[in-house]
N, C-alpha and C positions, 0 to 999 in steps of 0.2 A: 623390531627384533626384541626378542627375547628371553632370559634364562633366570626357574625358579621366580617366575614373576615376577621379576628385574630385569627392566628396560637395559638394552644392550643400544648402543648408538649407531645408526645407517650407517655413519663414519667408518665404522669398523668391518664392512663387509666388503674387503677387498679381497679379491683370489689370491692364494698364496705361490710362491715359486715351484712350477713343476720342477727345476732345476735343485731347489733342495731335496724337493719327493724324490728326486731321482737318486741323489747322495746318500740319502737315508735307507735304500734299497741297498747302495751299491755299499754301504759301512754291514748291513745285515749279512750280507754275502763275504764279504771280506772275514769279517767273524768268524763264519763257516766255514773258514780254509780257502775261497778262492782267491784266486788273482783276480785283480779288478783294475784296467787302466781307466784315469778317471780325463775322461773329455768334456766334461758337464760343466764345470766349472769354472768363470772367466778369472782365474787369478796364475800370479807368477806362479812357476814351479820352483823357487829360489828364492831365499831367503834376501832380505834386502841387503842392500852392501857392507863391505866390510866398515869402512868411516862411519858412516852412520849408525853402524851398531857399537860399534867406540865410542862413540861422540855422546850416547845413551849410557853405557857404562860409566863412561867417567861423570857423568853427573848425577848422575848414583850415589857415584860413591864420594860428591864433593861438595850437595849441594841439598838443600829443601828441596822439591818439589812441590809445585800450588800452584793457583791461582795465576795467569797471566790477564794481560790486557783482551776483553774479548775478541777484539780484532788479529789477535796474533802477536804475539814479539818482534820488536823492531828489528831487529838481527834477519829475522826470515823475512818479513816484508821487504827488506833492505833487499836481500838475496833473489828474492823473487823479481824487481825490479830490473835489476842486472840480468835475471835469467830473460828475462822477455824482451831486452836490449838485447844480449847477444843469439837468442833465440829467431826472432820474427824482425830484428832492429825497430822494434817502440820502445819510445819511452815513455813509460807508465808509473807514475806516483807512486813510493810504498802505503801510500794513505788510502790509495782507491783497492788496495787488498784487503779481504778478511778472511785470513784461514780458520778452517770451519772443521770440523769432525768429521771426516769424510765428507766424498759429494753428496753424501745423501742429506746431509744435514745441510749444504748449500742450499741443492734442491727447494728441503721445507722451508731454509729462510727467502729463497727468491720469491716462491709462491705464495707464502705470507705477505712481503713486504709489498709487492708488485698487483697482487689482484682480491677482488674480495669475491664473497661466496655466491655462485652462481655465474661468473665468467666462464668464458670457452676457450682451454688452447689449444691450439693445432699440435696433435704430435704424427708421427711418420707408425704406419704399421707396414712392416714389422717395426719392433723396436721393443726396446728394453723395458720391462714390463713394469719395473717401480714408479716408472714415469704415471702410470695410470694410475696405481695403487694413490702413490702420494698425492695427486689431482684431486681421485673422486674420496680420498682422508680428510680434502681440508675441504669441503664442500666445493671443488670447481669441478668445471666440465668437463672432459679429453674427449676433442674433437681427431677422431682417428682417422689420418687420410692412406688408402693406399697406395704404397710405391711401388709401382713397378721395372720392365725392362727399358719401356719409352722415354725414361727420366734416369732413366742408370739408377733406381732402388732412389731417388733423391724426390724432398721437395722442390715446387718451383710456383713462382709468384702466380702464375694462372693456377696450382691446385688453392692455392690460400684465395683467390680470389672467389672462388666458385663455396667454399666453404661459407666466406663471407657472406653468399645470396641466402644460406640459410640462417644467420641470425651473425651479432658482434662477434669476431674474433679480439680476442683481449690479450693473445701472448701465444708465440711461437717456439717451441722447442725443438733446438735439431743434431744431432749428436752426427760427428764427423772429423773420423772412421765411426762409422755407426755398429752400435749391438744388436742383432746377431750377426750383420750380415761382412763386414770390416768396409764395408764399403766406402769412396771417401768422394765427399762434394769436390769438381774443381775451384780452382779459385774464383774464377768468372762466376758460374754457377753459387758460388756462399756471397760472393758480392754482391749478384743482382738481388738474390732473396734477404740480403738485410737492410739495402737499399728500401727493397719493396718493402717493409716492416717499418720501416723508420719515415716513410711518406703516407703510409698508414697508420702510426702514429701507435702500433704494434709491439708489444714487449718482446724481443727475441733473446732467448737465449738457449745459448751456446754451448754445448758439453765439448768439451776436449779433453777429457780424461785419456782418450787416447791418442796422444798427441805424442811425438816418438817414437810411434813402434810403424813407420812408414814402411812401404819395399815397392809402390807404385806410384806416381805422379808428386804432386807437389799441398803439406799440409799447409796450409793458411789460419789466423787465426779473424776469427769475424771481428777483432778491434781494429782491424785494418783499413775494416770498412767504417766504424762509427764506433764512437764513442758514446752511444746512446745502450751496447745491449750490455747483456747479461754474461757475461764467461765465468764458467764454473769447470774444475780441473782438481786432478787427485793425485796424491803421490802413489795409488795403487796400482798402478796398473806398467807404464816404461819406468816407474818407480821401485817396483819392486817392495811396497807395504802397505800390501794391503792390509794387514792386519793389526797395524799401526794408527788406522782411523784418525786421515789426516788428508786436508785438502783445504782447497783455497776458492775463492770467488773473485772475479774484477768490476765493479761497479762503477756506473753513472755519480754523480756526488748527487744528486738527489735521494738515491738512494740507499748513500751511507750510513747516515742518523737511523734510520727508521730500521735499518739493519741489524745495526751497533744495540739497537734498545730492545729488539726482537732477543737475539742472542742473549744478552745479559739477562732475561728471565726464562730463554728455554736452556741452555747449555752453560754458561758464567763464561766459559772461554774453554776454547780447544786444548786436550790434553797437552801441559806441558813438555813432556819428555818425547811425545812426538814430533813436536815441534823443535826440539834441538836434533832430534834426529835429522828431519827433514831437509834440516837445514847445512849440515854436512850434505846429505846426497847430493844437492844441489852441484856440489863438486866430484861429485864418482862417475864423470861422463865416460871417461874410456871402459869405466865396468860397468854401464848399461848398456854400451852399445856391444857389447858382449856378451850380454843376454839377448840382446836383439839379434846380432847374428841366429844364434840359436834356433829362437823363432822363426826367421827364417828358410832355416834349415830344413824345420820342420813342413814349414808351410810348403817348400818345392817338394819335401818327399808326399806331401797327401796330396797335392793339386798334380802331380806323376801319378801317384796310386790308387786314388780313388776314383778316378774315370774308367781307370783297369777291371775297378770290379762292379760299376755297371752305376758311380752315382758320376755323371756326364754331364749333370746340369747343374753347376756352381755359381754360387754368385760371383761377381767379384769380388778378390779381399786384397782390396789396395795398403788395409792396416789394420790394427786391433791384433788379436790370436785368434780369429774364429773362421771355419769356413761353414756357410751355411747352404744345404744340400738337398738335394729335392731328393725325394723316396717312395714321388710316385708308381717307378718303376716296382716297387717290392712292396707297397702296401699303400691301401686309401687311409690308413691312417696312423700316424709318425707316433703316436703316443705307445699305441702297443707294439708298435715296428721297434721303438726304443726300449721296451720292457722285452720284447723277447730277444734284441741285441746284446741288454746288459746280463740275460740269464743266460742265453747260447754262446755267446761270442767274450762274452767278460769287460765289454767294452761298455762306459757310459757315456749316456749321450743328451742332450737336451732335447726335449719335444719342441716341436715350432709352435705349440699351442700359447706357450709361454707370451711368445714373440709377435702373437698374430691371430686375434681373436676370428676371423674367417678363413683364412687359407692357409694358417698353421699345421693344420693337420696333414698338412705335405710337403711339409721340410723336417728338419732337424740342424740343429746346432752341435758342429765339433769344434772345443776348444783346442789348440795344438799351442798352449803354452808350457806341456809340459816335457819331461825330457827326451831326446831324440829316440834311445834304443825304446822308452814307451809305444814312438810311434810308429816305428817298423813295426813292432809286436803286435800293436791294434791293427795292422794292414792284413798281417799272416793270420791272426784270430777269425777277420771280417772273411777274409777268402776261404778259410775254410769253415767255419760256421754258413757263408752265403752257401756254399758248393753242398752242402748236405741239407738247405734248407727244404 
């Protein structure tokens, strides 16, 4: 590549978020006077809690702000350890945490520390698209498998194995509740596949950022199984900050050092004052689970409503805020099914293109994190925008 006869790096030619494209339509339109409910979006519609936003003030107003340990403050590691005792009952080292700048910047450090340039990982399509971006950024592979109804949207150690016949598999990536679909591995089901990684001698690792926002079966955390993968986790999302760009990782000690020394020259350490945040929320369990209700809420009125108006084929959403919808009934293709929703109907919505580099173009993503009467309103828009379409 290149720009002005300057080399531009391969590196950098990752597709960008239709889901931002879509936000930047729906901000132009809003401009314009309309109403716009935004479903596009996977974040809280609530500000994080009230402790935590104290817990930030008052060190404001009492304290420097700098520079931490790159691995996090002890205080929150400490807290973290407690959380995953009373959480899943492990007990897990505050030393084997290193909170990170959001997951995203886990992500880049696992991918860093764990593989070098030209490995293959398995990831699940659909599935959250930075996963690919960040892969083919640092020169790895993403080996895309598709899931489908036969597996419940999940992988299973026969698809990794068939992968394997085409060349090394070098690291496993599986997000459960998964994005877009909220779909959630059972527990059987996340044990065998990390078993099966860890006998292949397979790096897995484990997104649980959506860990919390449960309403079907039973979430597990893959250290359950071994103490060999990768778990990577956000306060963004049953947290409630996202915008706070704060998350944590749980490591193997092999690959603590090489972590620790990664960090220290891409990031120094994770913003301080999110980090004393964080660390309150830790204790505002009666007011997440009150934004969870919520969610909830939400998710029985569209999983009632939207088979009403003719989308019938849902995935399951055991967890996360998402429901993910087929739209073959109204269009072969979801990208402009989505642009003429967010112009007739006022509602925005994610294209499945995002999620699913082949069979994208016949879903779509609705986020329902945000507030109730939004999503009555997005129901009565959709049925009368469908009825005159």
């Amino acid at each position: 590549m290149s720009e002005n006869g300057r080399s531009i790096s391969r590196r950098s030619d990752v597709a960008p978020f239709l889901a931002m494209e879509v936000l930047i339509e729906a901000a132009r339109l809003e401009d314009q006077g309309r109403q716009i409910i935004h479903m596009e979006v996977g974040q809280p519609g609530v500000q994080a809690p009230e402790a935590a936003r104290n817990a930030a003030k008052h060190a404001l107003d009492t304290k420097l702000i700098g520079y931490t340990e790159t691995a996090g403050v002890i205080p929150l590691r400490e807290r973290l350890s407690r959380y995953y005792l009373d959480t899943y009952g492990l007990e897990v080292d505050k030393d084997r945490f290193v909170v990170t700048t959001g997951s995203s910047a886990a992500f880049n450090l696992a991918f860093l520390a764990a593989f070098d340039p030209g490995d293959r990982i398995v990831l699940t399509s659909p599935g959250y698209p930075a996963y690919r971006g960040i892969i083919k950024a640092l020169g790895l592979v993403p080996v895309e498998i598709e899931v489908g109804p036969e597996t419940r949207w999940s992988l299973t150690p026969d698809l990794i194995a068939e992968a394997q016949r085409e060349g090394p598999v070098k690291g496993v990536l599986v997000a459960s509740p998964a994005n877009p679909t909220g779909t959630m591995m059972t527990p059987q089901a996340l044990a065998e596949l990390v078993s099966y990684c860890d006998d292949e001698d397979i790096w897995f690792i484990s997104d649980e950022i959506y860990h919390g926002l449960i309403y079907e079966g039973r979430q597990e955390t893959a250290l359950a199984t071994s103490d060999k993968v990768i778990v990577i986790n956000s306060f963004s999302k049953y947290f409630c900050m996202t915008g706070w760009r704060i998350g944590w990782m749980i490591l193997p000690e092999c690959l603590l050092k090489p972590i620790h020394r990664i960090a220290q020259s891409l990031y120094i350490s994770p913003p301080e004052l999110s980090q004393i945040a964080a660390t309150a929320v830790l204790d505002c369990g009666d007011e997440l689970e009150e934004v969870k209700a919520g969610y909830a809420r939400n998710r029985a009125l569209l999983l009632e409503g939207l088979p009403k108006l003719g989308f019938d084929r849902l995935l399951p959403v055991d967890g996360a805020f998402y429901i993910y919808a087929d739209t073959r009934d109204f269009s072969s293709d979801s990208l402009q099914f989505t642009r003429e929703m967010l112009h007739g109907a006022g509602v925005a919505a994610t294209p499945g293109a995002d999620f699913d580099l082949v069979h994208g173009g016949n879903f779509m993503r609705l986020s329902f994190a945000g507030a109730h009467d939004d999503m009555k309103q997005a129901l009565v828009n959709l049925s009368d925008w469908l009825g005159n379409r």
